[in-house]
mmCIF file of the C-alpha atoms, coordinates in Angstrom:
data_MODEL
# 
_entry.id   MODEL 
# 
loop_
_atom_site.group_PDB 
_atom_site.id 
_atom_site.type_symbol 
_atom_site.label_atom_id 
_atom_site.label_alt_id 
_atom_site.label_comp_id 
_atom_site.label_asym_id 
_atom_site.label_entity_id 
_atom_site.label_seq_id 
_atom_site.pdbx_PDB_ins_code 
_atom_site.Cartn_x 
_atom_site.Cartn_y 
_atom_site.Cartn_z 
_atom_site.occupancy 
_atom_site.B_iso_or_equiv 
_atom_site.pdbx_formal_charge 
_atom_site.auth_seq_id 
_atom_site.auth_comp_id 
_atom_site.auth_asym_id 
_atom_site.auth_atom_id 
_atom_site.pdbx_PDB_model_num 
ATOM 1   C CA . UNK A 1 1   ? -24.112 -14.394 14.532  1.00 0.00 ? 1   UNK A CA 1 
ATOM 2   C CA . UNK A 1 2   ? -25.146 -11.379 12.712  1.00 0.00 ? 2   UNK A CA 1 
ATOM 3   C CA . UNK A 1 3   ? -21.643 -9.896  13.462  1.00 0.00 ? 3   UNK A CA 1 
ATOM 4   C CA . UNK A 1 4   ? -19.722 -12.861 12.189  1.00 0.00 ? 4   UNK A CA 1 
ATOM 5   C CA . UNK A 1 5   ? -21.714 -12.696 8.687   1.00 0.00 ? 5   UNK A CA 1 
ATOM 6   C CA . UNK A 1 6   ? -21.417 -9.597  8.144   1.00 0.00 ? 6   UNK A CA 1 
ATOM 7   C CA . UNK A 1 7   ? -17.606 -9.821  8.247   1.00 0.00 ? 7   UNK A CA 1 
ATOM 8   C CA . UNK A 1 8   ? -17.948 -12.651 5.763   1.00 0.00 ? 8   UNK A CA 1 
ATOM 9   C CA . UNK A 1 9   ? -19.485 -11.264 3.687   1.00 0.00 ? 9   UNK A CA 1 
ATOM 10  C CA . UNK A 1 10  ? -17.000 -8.006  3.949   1.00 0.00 ? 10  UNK A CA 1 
ATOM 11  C CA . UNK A 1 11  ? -14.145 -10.335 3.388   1.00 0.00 ? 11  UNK A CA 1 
ATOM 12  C CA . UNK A 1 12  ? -16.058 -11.856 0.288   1.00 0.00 ? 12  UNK A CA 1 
ATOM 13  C CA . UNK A 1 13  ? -16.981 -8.291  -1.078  1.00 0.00 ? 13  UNK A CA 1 
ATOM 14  C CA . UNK A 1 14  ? -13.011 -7.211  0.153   1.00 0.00 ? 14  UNK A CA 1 
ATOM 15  C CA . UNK A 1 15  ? -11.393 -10.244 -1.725  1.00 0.00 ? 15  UNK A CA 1 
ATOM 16  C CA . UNK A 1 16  ? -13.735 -9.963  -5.527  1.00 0.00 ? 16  UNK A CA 1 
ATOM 17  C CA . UNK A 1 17  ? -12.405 -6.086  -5.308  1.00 0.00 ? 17  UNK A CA 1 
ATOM 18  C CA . UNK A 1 18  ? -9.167  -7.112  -4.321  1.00 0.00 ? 18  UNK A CA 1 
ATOM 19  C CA . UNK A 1 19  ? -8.141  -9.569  -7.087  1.00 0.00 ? 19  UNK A CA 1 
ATOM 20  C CA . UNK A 1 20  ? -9.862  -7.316  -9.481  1.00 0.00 ? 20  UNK A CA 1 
ATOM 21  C CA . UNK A 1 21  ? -7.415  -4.361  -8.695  1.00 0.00 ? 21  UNK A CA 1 
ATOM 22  C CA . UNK A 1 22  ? -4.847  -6.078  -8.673  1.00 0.00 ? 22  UNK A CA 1 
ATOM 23  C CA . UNK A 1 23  ? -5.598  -7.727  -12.194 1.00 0.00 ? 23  UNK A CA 1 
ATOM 24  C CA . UNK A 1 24  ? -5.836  -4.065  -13.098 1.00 0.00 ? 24  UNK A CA 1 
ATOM 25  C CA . UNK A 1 25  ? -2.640  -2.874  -11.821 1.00 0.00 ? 25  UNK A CA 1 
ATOM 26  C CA . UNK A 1 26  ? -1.204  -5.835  -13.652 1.00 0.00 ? 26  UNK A CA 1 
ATOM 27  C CA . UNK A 1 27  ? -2.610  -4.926  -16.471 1.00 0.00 ? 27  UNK A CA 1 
ATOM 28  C CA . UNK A 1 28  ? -0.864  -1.451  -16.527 1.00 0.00 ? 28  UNK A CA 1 
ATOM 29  C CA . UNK A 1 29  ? 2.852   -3.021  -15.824 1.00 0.00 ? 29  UNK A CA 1 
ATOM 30  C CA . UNK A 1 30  ? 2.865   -3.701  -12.408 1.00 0.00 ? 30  UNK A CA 1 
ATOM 31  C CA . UNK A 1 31  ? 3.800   -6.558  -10.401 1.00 0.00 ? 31  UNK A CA 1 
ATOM 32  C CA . UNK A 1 32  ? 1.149   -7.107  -8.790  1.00 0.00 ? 32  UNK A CA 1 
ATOM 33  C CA . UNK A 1 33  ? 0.179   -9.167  -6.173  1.00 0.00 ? 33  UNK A CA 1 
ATOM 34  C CA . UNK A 1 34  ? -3.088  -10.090 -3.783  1.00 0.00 ? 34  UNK A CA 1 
ATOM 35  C CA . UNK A 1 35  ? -2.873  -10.775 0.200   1.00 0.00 ? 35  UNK A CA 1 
ATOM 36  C CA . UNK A 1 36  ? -5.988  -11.934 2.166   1.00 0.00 ? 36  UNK A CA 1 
ATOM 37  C CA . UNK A 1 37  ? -4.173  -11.112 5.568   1.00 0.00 ? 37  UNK A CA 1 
ATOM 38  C CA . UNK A 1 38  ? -1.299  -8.547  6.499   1.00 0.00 ? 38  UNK A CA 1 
ATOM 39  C CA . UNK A 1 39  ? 0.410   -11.134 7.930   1.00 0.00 ? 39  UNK A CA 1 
ATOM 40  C CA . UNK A 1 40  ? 0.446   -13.253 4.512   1.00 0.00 ? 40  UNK A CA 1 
ATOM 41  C CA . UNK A 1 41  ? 1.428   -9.579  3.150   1.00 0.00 ? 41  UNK A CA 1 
ATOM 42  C CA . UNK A 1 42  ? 4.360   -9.289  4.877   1.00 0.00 ? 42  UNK A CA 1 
ATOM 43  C CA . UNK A 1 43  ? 5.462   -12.836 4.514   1.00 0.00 ? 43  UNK A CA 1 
ATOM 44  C CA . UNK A 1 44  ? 5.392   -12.087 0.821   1.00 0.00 ? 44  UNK A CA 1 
ATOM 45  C CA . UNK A 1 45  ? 7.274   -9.038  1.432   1.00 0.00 ? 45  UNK A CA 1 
ATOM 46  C CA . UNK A 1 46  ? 10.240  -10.365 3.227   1.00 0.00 ? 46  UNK A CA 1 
ATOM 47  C CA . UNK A 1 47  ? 10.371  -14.209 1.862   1.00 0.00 ? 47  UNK A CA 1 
ATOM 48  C CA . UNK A 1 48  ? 9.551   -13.046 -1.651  1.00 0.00 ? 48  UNK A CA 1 
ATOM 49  C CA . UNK A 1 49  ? 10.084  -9.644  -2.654  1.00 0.00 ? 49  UNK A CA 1 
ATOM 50  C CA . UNK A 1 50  ? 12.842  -7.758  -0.849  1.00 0.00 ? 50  UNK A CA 1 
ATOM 51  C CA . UNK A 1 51  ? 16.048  -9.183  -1.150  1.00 0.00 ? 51  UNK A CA 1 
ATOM 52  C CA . UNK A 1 52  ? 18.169  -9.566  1.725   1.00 0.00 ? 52  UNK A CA 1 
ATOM 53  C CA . UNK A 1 53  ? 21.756  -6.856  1.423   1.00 0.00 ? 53  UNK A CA 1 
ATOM 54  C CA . UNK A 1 54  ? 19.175  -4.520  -0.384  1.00 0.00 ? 54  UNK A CA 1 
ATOM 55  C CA . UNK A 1 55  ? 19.373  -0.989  0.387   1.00 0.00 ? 55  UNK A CA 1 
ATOM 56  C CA . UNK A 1 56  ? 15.519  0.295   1.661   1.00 0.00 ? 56  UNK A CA 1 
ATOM 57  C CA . UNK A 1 57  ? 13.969  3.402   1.884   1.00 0.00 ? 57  UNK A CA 1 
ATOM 58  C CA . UNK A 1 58  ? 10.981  4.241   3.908   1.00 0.00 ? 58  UNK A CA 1 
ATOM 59  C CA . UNK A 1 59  ? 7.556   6.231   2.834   1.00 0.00 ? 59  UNK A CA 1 
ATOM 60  C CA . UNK A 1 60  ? 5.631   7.321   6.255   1.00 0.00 ? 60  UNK A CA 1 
ATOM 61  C CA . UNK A 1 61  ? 2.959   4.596   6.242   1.00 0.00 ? 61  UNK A CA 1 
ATOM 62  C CA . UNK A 1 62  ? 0.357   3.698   8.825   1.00 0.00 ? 62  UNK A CA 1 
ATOM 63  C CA . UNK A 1 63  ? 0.028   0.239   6.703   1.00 0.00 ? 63  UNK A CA 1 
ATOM 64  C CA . UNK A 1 64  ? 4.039   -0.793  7.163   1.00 0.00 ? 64  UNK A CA 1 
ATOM 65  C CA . UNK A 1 65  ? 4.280   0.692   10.920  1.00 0.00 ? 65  UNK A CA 1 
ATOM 66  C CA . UNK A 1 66  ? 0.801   -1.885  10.827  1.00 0.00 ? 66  UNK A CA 1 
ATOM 67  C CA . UNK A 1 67  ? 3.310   -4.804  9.667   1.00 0.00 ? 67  UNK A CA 1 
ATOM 68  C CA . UNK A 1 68  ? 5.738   -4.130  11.944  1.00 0.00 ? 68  UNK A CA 1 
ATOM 69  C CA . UNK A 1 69  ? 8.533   -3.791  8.817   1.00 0.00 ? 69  UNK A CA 1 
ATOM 70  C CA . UNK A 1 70  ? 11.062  -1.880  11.439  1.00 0.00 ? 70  UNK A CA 1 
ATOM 71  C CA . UNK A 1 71  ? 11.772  -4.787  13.836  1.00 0.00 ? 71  UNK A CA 1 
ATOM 72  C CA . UNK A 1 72  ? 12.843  -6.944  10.434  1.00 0.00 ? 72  UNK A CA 1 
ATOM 73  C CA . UNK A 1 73  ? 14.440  -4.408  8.584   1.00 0.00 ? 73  UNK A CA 1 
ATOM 74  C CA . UNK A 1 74  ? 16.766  -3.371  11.290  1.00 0.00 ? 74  UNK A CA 1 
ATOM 75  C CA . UNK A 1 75  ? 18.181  -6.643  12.167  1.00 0.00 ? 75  UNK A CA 1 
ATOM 76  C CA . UNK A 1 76  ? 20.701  -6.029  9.800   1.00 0.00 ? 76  UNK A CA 1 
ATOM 77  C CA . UNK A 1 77  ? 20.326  -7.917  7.087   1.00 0.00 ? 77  UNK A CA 1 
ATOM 78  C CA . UNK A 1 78  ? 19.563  -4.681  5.216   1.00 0.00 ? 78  UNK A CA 1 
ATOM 79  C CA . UNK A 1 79  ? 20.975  -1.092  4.516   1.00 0.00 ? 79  UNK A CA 1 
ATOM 80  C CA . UNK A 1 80  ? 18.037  0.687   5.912   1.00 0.00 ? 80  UNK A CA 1 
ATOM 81  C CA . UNK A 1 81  ? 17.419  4.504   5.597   1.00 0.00 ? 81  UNK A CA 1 
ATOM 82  C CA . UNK A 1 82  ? 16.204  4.903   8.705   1.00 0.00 ? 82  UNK A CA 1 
ATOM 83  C CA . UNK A 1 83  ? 13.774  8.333   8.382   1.00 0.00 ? 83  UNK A CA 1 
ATOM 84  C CA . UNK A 1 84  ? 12.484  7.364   12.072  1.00 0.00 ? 84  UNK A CA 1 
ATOM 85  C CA . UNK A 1 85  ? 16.080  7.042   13.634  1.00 0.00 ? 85  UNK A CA 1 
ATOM 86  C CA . UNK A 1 86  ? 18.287  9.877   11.907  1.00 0.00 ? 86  UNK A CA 1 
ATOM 87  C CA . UNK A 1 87  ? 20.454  12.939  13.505  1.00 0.00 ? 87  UNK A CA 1 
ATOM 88  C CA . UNK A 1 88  ? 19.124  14.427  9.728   1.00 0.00 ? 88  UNK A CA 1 
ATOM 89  C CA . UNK A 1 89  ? 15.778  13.563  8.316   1.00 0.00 ? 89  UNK A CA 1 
ATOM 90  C CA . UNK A 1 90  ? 15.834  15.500  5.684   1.00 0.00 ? 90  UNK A CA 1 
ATOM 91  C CA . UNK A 1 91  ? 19.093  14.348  3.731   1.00 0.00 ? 91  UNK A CA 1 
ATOM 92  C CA . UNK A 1 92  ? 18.046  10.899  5.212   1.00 0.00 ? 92  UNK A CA 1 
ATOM 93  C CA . UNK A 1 93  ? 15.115  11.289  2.753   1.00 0.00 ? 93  UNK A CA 1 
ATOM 94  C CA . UNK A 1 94  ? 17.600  12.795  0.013   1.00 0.00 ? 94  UNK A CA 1 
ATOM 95  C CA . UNK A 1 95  ? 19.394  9.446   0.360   1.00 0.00 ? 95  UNK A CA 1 
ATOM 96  C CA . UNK A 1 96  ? 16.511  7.154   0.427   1.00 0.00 ? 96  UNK A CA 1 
ATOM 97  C CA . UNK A 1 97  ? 15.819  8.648   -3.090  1.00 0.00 ? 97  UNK A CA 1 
ATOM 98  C CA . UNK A 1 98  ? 18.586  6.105   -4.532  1.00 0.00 ? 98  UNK A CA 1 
ATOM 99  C CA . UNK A 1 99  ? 17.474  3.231   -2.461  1.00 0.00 ? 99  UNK A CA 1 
ATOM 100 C CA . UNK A 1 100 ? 17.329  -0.239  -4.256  1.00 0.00 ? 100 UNK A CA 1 
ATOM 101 C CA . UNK A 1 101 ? 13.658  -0.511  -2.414  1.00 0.00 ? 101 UNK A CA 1 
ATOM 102 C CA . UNK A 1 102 ? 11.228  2.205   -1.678  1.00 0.00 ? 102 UNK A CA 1 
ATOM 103 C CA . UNK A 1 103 ? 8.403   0.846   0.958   1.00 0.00 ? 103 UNK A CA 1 
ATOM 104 C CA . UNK A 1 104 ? 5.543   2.827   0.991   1.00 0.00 ? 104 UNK A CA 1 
ATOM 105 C CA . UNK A 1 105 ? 1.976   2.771   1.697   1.00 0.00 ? 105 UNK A CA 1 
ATOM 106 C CA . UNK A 1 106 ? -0.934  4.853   -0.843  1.00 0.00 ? 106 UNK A CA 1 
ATOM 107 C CA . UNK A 1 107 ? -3.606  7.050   -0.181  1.00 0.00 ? 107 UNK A CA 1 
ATOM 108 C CA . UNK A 1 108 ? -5.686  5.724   -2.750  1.00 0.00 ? 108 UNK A CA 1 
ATOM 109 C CA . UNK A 1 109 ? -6.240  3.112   -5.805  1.00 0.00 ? 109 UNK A CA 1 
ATOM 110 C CA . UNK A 1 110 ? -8.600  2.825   -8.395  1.00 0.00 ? 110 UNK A CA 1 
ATOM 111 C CA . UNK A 1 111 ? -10.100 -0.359  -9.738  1.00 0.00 ? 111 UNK A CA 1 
ATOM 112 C CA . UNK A 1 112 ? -8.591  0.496   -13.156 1.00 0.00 ? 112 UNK A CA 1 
ATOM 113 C CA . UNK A 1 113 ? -4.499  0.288   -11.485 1.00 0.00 ? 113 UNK A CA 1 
ATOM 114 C CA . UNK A 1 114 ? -4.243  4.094   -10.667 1.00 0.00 ? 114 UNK A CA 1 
ATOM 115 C CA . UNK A 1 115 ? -2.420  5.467   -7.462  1.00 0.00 ? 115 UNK A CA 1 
ATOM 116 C CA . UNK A 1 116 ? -2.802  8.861   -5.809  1.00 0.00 ? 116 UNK A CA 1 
ATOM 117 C CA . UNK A 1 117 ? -0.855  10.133  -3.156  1.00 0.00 ? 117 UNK A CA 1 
ATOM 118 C CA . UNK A 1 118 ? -0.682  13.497  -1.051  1.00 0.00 ? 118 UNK A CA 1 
ATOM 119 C CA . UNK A 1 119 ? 2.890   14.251  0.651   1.00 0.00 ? 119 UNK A CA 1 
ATOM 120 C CA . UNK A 1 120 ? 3.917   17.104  3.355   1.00 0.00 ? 120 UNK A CA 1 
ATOM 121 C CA . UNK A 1 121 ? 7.281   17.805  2.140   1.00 0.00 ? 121 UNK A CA 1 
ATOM 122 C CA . UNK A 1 122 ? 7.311   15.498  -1.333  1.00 0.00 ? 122 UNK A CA 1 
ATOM 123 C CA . UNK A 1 123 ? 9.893   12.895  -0.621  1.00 0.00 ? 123 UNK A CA 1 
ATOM 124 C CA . UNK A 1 124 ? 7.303   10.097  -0.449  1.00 0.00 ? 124 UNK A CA 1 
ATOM 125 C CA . UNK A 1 125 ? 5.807   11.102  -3.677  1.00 0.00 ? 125 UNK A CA 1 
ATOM 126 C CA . UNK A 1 126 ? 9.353   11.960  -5.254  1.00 0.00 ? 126 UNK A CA 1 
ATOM 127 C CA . UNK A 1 127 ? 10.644  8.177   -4.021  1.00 0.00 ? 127 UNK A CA 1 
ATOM 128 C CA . UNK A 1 128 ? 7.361   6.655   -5.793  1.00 0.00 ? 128 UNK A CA 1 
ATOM 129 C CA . UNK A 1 129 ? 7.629   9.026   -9.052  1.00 0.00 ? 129 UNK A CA 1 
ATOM 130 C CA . UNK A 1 130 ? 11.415  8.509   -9.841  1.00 0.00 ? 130 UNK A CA 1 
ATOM 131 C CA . UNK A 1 131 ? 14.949  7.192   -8.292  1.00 0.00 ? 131 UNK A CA 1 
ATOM 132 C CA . UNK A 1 132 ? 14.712  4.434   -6.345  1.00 0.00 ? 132 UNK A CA 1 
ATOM 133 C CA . UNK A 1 133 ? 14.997  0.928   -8.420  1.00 0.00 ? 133 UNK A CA 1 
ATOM 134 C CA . UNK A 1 134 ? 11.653  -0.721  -6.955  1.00 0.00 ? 134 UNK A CA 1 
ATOM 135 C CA . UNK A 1 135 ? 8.735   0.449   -5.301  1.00 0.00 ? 135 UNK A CA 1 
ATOM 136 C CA . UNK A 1 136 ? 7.030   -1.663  -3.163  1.00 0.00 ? 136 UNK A CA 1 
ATOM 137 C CA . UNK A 1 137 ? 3.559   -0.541  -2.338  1.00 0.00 ? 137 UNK A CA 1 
ATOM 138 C CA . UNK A 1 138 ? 1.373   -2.285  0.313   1.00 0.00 ? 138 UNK A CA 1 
ATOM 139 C CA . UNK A 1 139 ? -2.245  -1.003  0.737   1.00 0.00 ? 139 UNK A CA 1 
ATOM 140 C CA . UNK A 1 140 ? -5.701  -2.085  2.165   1.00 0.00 ? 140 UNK A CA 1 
ATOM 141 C CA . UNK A 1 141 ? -8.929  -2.845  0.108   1.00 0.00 ? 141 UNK A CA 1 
ATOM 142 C CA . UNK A 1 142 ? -10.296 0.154   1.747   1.00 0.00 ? 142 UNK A CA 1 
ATOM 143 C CA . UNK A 1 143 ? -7.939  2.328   -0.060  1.00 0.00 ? 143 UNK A CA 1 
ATOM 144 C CA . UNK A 1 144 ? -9.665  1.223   -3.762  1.00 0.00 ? 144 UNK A CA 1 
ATOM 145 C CA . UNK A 1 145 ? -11.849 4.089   -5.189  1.00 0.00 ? 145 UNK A CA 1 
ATOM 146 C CA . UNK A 1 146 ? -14.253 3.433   -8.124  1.00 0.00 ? 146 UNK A CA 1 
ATOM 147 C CA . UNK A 1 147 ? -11.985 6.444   -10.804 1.00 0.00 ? 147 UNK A CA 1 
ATOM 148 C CA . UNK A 1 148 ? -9.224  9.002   -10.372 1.00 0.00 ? 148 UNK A CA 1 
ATOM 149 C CA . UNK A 1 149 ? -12.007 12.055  -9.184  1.00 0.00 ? 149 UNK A CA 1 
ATOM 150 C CA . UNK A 1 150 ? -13.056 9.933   -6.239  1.00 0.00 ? 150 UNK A CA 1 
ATOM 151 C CA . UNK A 1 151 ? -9.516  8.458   -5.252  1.00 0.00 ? 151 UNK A CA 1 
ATOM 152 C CA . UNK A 1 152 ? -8.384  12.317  -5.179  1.00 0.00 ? 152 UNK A CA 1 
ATOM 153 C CA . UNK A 1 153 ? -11.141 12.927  -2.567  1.00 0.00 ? 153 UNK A CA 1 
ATOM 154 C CA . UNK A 1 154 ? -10.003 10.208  -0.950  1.00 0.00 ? 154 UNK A CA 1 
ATOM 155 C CA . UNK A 1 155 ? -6.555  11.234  -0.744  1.00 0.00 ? 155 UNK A CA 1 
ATOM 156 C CA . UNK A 1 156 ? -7.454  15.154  0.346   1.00 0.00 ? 156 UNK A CA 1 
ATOM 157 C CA . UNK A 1 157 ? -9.612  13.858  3.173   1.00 0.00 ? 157 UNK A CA 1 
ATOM 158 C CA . UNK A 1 158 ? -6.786  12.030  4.994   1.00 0.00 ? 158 UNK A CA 1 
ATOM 159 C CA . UNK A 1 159 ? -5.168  15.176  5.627   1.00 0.00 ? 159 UNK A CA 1 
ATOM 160 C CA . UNK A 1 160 ? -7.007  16.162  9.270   1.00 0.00 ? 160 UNK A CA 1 
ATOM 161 C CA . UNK A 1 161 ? -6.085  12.486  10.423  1.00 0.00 ? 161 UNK A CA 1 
ATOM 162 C CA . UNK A 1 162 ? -2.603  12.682  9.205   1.00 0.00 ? 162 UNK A CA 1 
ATOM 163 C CA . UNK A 1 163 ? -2.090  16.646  10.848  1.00 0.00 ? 163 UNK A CA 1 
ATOM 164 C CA . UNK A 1 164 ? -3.573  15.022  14.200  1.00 0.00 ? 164 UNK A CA 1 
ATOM 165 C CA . UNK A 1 165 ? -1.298  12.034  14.232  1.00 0.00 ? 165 UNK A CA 1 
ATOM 166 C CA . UNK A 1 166 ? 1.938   14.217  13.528  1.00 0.00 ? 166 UNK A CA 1 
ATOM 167 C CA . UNK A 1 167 ? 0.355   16.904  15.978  1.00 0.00 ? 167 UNK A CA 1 
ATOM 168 C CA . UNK A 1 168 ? 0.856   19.294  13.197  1.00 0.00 ? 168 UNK A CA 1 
ATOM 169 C CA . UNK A 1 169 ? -1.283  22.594  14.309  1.00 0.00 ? 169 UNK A CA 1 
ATOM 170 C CA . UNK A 1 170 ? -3.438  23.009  11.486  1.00 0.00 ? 170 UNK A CA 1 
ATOM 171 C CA . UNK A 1 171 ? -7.174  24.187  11.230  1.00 0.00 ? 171 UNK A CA 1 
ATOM 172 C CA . UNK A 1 172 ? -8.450  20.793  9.902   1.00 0.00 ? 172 UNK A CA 1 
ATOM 173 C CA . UNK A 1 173 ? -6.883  19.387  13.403  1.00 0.00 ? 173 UNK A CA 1 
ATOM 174 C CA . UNK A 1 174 ? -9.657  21.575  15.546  1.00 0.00 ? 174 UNK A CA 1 
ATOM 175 C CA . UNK A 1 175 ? -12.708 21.015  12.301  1.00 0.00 ? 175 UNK A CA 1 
ATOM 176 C CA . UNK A 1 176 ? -11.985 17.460  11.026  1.00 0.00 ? 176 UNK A CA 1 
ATOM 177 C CA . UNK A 1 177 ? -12.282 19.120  7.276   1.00 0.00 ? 177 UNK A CA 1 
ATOM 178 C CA . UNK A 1 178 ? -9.927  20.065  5.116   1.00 0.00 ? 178 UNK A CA 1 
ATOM 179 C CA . UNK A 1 179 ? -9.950  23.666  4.363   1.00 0.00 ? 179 UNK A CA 1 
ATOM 180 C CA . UNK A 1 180 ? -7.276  24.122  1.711   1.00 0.00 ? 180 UNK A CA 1 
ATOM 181 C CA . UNK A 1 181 ? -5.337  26.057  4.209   1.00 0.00 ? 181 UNK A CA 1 
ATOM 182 C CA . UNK A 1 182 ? -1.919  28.172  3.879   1.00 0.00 ? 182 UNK A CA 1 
ATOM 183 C CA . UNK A 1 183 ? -0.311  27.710  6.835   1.00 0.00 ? 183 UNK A CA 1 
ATOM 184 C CA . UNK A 1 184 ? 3.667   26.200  7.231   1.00 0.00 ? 184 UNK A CA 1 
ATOM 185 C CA . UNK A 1 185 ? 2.308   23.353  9.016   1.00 0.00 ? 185 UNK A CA 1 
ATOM 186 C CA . UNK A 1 186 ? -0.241  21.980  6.374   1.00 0.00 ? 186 UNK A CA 1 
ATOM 187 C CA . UNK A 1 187 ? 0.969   18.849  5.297   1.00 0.00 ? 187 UNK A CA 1 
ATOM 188 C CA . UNK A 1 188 ? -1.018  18.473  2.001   1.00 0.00 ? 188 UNK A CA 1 
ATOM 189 C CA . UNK A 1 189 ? 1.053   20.042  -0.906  1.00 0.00 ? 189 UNK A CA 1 
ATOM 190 C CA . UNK A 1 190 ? 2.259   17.614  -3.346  1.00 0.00 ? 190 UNK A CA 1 
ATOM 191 C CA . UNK A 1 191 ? -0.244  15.393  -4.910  1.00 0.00 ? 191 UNK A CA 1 
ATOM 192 C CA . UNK A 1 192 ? 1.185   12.404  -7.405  1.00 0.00 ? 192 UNK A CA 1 
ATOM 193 C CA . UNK A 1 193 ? -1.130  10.551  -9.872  1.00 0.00 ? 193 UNK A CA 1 
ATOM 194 C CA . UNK A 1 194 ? 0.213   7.339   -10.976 1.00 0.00 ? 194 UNK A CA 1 
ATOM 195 C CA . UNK A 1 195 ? -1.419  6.665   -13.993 1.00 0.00 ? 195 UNK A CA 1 
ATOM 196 C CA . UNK A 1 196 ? 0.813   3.609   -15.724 1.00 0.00 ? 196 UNK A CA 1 
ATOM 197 C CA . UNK A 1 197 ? 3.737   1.580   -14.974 1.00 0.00 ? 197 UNK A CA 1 
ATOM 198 C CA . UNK A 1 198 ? 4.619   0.559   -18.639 1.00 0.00 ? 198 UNK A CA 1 
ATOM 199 C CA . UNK A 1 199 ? 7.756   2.379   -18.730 1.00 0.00 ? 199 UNK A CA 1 
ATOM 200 C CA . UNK A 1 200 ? 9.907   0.615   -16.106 1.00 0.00 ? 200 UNK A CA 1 
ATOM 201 C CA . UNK A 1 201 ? 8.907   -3.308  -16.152 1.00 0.00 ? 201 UNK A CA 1 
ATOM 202 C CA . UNK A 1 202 ? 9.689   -4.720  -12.872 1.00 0.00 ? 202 UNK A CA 1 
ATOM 203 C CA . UNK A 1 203 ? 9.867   -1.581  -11.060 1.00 0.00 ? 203 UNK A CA 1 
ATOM 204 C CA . UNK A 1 204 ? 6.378   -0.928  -9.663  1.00 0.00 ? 204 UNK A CA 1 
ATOM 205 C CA . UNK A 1 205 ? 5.133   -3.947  -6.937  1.00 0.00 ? 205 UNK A CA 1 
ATOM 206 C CA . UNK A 1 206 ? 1.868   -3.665  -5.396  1.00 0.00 ? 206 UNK A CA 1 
ATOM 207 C CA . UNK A 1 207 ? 0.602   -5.943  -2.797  1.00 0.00 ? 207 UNK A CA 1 
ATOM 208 C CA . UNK A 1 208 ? -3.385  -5.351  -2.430  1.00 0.00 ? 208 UNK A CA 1 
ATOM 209 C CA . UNK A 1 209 ? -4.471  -6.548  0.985   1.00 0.00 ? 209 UNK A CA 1 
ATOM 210 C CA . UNK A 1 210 ? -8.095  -7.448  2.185   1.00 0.00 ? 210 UNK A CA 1 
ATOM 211 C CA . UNK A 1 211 ? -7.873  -5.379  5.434   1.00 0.00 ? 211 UNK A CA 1 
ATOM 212 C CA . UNK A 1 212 ? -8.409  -2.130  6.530   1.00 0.00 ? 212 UNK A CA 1 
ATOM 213 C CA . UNK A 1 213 ? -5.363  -0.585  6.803   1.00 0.00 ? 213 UNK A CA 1 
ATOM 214 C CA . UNK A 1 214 ? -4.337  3.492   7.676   1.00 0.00 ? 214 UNK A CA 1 
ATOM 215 C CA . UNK A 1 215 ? -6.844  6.279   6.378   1.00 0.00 ? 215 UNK A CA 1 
# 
C-alpha cells in the first residue's frame, strides 16, 4: 500500500512540475506540450507533430530509443537519417543538420524554459542550436532542475553513465565521477545553453513527460 502511494503522490508532485515547465517553456516561444505517459508522448509525436514525407534527423537519446521512434520511423513513411544504420556516421550527422525534424532528447530543463545539453562530438548540440527546421525535444520530469547552475550539474554528471553505455574507456567509467578528463575518448566537450526560443516561432517543440526517462 505504502508503495502504491508513494507513486501517487510522485506522479502528483511529477505532473504540478510538469505543466509548470512546460508553461515556462511556452512562455519563452516554444511549443510546448505536457505528456502524463510516454506512450501518450509518442502518440503526440507521430499523430500530431511530425508530419508524414518529413525528412528526420536523430539526436542519441535514451528517451526516443525508450519510445521505440526507430520501428515507426523506418517504415517508410519518412526520409530518415539513419545515424544507427549508416556505412558513414559522421556525414550522416552532417546531413541530418538540414533535416525538416531534429528528434532529440535533453540533459536538463529548468522550471523557467531553459535547456542544457553536453555532446561528444557536437552534432546533437549543433542540430538543436541551428539548421534543422524543427526541433522536437522529448524529456522526463526528472530531467527539470530548479536554475541554469544546477541543470549544468546535472548535465556534467551524466557523463560516466553515457561513457559506460558507449563503452567509451574513460576514467569516470572505472570512478563513477567525472573528472574533467583529457583523453580522445571523453565524450563531454560541447555544452549548449538554450536560453530562449523567441527568435524562430514554431521551431522549438518540447514535449515534457511525467516519467523517468535516460540520465
Amino acid at each position: 500500500m505504502e508503495n502504491h502511494q508513494e507513486n501517487q503522490y510522485r506522479k502528483w508532485f511529477g505532473e504540478k512540475r510538469g505543466r509548470l515547465a512546460a508553461e515556462a517553456f511556452a512562455s519563452k516561444g516554444w511549443t510546448s506540450h505536457y505528456a502524463e505517459t510516454l506512450e501518450e508522448a509518442k502518440k503526440l509525436l507521430f499523430e500530431t507533430l511530425l508530419p508524414k514525407g518529413a525528412s528526420v534527423g536523430l539526436g542519441g537519446s535514451e528517451t526516443l530509443a525508450a519510445m521505440d521512434i526507430l520501428t515507426v520511423l523506418r517504415n517508410g513513411e519518412y526520409k530518415l537519417y539513419d545515424r544507427y544504420n549508416c556505412p558513414d556516421h559522421f556525414e550522416m550527422c552532417r546531413d541530418s543538420l538540414l533535416a525538416d525534424y531534429f528528434l532529440t532528447g535533453a540533459n536538463a530543463l529548468t522550471m523557467s524554459g531553459e535547456m542544457v545539453n553536453i555532446d561528444c562530438s557536437g552534432s546533437r548540440v549543433a542540430a538543436m542550436a541551428y539548421g534543422p527546421r524543427h526541433i522536437i525535444v522529448v524529456a522526463g520530469v526528472n530531467k527539470l532542475c530548479a536554475n541554469l547552475e544546477e541543470a549544468a550539474r546535472r548535465a556534467m554528471s551524466a557523463a560516466p553513465m553515457n561513457c559506460k553505455r558507449n563503452n567509451h574507456k574513460t576514467p569516470c567509467t572505472e570512478t563513477g565521477v567525472c573528472g574533467n578528463c583529457n583523453t580522445p575518448a571523453r565524450m563531454c566537450n560541447q555544452l549548449l545553453f538554450t536560453l530562449n526560443a523567441q527568435k524562430f516561432k514554431g521551431k522549438y517543440i518540447i514535449i515534457i513527460v511525467n516519467e523517468e526517462l535516460g540520465f
